[in-house]
C-alpha positions in Angstrom: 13.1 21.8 40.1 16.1 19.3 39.4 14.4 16.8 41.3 11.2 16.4 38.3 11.9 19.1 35.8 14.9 20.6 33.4 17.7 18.3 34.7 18.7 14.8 33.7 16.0 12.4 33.6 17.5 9.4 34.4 18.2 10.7 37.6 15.3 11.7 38.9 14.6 9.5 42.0 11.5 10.1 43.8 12.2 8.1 47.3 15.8 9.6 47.2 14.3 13.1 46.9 11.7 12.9 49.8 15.0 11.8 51.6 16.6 15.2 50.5 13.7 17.4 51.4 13.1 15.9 54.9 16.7 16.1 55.3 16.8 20.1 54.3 14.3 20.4 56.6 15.9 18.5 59.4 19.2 20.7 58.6 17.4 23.8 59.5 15.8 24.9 56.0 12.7 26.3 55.4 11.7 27.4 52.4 10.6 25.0 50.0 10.3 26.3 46.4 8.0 25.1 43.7 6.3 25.6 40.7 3.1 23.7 39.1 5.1 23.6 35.7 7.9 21.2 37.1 7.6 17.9 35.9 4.7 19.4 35.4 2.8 18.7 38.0 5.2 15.8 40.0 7.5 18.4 41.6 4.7 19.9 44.1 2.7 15.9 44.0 6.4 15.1 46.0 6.7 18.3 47.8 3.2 17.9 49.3 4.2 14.0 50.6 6.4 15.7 52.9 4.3 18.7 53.9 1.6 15.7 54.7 3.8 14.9 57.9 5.6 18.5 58.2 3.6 21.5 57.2 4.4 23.3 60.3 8.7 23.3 59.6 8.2 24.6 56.0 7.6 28.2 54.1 5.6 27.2 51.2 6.2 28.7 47.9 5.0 27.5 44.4 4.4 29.3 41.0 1.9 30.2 38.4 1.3 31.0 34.7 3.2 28.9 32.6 2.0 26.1 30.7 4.4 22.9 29.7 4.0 21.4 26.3 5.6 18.6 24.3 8.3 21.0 22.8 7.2 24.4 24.5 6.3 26.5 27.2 3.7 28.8 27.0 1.8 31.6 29.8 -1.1 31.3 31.0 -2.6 34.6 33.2 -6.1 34.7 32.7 -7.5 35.1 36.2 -9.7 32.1 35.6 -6.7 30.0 35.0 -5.1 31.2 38.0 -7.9 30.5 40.6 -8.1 27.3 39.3 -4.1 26.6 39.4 -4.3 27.8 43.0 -7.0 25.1 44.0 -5.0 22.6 42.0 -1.9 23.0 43.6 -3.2 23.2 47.5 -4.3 19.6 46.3 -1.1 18.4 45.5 0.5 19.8 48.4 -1.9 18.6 50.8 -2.2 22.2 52.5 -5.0 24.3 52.8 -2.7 27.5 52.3 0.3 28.3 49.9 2.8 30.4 52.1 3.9 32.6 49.0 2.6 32.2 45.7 4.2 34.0 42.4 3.9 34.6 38.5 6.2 32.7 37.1 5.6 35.0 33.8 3.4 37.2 32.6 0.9 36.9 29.9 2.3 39.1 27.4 -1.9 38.8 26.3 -3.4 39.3 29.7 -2.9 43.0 31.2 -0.4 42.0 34.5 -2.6 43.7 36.8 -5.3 41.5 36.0 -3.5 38.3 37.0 -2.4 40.3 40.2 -6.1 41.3 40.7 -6.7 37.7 40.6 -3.8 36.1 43.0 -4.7 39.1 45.2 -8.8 37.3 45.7 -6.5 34.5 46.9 -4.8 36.4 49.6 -7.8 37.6 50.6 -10.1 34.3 50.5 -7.3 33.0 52.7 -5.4 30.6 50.4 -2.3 32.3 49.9 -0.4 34.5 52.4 1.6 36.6 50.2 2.4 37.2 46.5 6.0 36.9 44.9 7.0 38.1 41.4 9.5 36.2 39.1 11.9 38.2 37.2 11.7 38.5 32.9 13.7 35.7 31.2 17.2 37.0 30.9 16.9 36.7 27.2 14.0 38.6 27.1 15.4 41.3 29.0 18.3 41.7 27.2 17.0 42.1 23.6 15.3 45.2 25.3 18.8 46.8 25.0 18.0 48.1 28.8 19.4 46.6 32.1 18.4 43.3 32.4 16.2 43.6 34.9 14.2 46.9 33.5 11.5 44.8 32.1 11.0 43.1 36.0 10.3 46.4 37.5 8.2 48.2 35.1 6.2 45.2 36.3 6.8 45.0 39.6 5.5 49.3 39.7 2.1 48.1 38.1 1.6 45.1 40.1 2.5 47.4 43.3 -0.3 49.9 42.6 -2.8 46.3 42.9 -1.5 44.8 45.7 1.9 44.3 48.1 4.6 42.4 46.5 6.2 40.1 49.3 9.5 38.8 46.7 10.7 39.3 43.6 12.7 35.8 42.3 15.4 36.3 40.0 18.9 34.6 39.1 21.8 35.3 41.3 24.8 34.1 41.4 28.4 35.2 41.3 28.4 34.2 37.4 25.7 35.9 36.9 25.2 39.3 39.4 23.3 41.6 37.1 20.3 41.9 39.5 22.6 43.6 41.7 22.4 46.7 39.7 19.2 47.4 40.1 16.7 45.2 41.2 18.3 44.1 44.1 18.3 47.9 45.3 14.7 48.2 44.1 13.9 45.0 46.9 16.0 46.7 49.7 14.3 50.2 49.1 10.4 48.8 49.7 11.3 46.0 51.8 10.4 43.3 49.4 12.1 39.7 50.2 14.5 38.7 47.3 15.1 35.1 46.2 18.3 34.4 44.8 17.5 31.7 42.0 20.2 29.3 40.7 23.0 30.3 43.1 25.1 27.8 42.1 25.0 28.5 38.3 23.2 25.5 37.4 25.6 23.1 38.8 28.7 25.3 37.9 29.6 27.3 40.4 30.2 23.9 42.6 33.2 23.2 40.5 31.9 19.5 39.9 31.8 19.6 36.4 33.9 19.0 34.1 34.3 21.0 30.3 33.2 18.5 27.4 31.4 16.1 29.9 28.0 16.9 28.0 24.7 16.8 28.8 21.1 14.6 28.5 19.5 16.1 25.9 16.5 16.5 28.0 18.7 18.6 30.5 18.4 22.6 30.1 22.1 22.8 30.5 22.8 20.9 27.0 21.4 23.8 24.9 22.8 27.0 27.2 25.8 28.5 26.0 27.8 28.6 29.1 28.1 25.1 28.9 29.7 24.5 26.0 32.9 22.6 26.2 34.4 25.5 25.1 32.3 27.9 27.7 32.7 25.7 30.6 36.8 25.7 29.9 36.4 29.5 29.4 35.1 29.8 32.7 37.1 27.9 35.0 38.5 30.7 36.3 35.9 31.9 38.7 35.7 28.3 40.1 39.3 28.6 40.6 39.0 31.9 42.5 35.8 30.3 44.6 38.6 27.5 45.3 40.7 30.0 46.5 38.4 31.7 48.9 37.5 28.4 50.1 40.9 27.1 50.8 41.3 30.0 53.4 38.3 29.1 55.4 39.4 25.5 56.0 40.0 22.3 53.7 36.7 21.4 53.8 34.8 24.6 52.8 33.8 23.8 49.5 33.4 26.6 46.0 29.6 25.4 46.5 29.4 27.3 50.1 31.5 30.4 49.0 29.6 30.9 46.0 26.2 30.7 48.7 28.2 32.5 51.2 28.8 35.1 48.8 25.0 35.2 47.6 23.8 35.2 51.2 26.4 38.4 52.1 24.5 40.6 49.3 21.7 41.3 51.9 19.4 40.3 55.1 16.7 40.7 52.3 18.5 37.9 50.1 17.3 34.0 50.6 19.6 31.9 48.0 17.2 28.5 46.7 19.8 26.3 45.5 18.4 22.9 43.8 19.9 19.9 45.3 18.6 16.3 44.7 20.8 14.1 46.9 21.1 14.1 50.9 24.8 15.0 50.5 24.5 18.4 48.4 21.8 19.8 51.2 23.9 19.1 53.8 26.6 21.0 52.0 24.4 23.7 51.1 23.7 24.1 54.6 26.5 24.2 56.0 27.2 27.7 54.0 25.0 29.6 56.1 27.8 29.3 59.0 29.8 30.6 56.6 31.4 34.3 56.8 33.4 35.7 54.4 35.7 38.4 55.1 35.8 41.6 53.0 39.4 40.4 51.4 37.2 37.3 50.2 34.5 39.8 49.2 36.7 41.9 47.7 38.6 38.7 45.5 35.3 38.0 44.6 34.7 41.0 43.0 37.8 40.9 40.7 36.6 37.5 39.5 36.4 37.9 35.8 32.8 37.9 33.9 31.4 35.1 32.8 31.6 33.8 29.1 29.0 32.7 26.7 26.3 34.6 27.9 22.9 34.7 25.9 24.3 37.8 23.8 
């Protein structure tokens, strides 16, 4: 997504982030995470340049059901729209087959198990492999006065009773753990593959930013309230204590790979997709998965004090 979509403009580079993808993959990665609505459109238009030489080193996952406007976002999950999103995107990615496809949202005015009814006819006419569920905003889900993740697996039981849910996506992070309270267990109990989004707290958790630096306005991060000057000050403290973790593993274990390391240590079921659009940042983001932290560092971790400026 930061490479076409939600991030600073200007520094979207398209030759510089085929160089990061074919360097992912030359690092051992495998999953390469999509969705139609980034850029729209350009995100999986670059992915599919690289899947044209190297289909057979990647796990193919892209997104549908919501619509980018000039000032909004809207769903889309009429089963229609979806058939024809699939056929669109297999274009763009030059594949004949989309590894794991999933509803970015649902249509609050299409019944969910009617846009599962439809990605399910793509399973079975052999476009798509397996179907993947994203989690309910986080804003969404916490005006319902419920656990956060509630709202994610009332759907997740109805789309189960239409067909096999492969992963759930939702945000994960040590900023930002809620999913472990429930939905995580929900995954591990059925066996469903869990894909820990924004791992690195949009940039945060790397410790590479710095409190009043601001923002493009065209970048997500200028209008979220952790990263207010006054948020991102507020917060410092859990990069500090990732710091400290990382300071016993060796001077050049970076916050970045604990905050992964930690992410990764939640469960075999847990895949971390950390956004990276420079050579450098994959390589880093790599070299977490060698990473083990020790229950002490677990433990530290654990104490780390909650997040501030949180969409309450």
């Amino acid at each position: 997504m930061p490479m076409s979509w939600a991030y600073s403009a200007s520094r979207q580079r398209g030759e510089e982030s085929l160089r990061t993808v074919h360097r992912a993959l030359d690092l051992g990665a495998t999953l390469l995470d999509t969705a139609d609505m980034y850029g729209p459109f350009t995100n999986e238009l670059l992915v599919g340049r690289v899947l044209r030489e190297r289909r057979s080193d990647a796990f193919v996952s892209t997104k549908v059901g919501l619509l980018v406007g000039e000032q909004h976002v809207v769903a889309n999950g009429r089963p229609g729209y979806v058939r024809r999103a699939c056929d669109a995107s297999l274009r763009r990615l030059q594949t004949d087959v989309i590894d794991l496809y999933q509803l970015h949202r649902a249509d609050p005015e299409v019944p969910v198990e009617e846009t599962w009814g439809a990605m399910a006819d793509l399973v079975r006419a052999g476009k798509v492999r397996a179907l993947g569920l994203s989690a309910v905003g986080a804003r969404g889900g916490r005006r319902s006065r419920g656990r956060l993740h509630d709202g994610t697996i009332r759907q997740l039981e109805r789309v189960q009773q239409v067909f096999p849910v492969s992963a759930v996506q939702a945000e994960l992070s040590v900023w930002s753990p809620e999913a472990l309270e429930s939905l995580l267990p929900w995954c591990a109990a059925r066996g469903v593959g869990f894909l820990a989004a924004m791992p690195l707290g949009n940039g945060f958790l790397t410790g590479t930013l710095t409190p009043g630096q601001g923002f493009e306005p065209d970048d997500v991060r200028a209008r979220h309230p952790r990263f207010t000057a006054e948020m991102m000050a507020a917060n410092q403290p859990i990069v500090a204590g990732l710091r400290r973790v990382a300071a016993r593993h060796g001077e050049h274990v970076t916050a970045a790979q604990v905050a992964l390391a930690w992410t990764l240590a939640q469960g075999r079921h847990v895949v971390p997709v950390p956004g990276a659009k420079r050579e450098r940042w994959v390589a880093e983001n790599a070299g977490a998965a060698g990473l083990r932290l020790t229950a002490e560092d677990l433990a530290e971790l654990g104490r780390l004090p909650a997040a501030r400026g949180s969409w309450d």
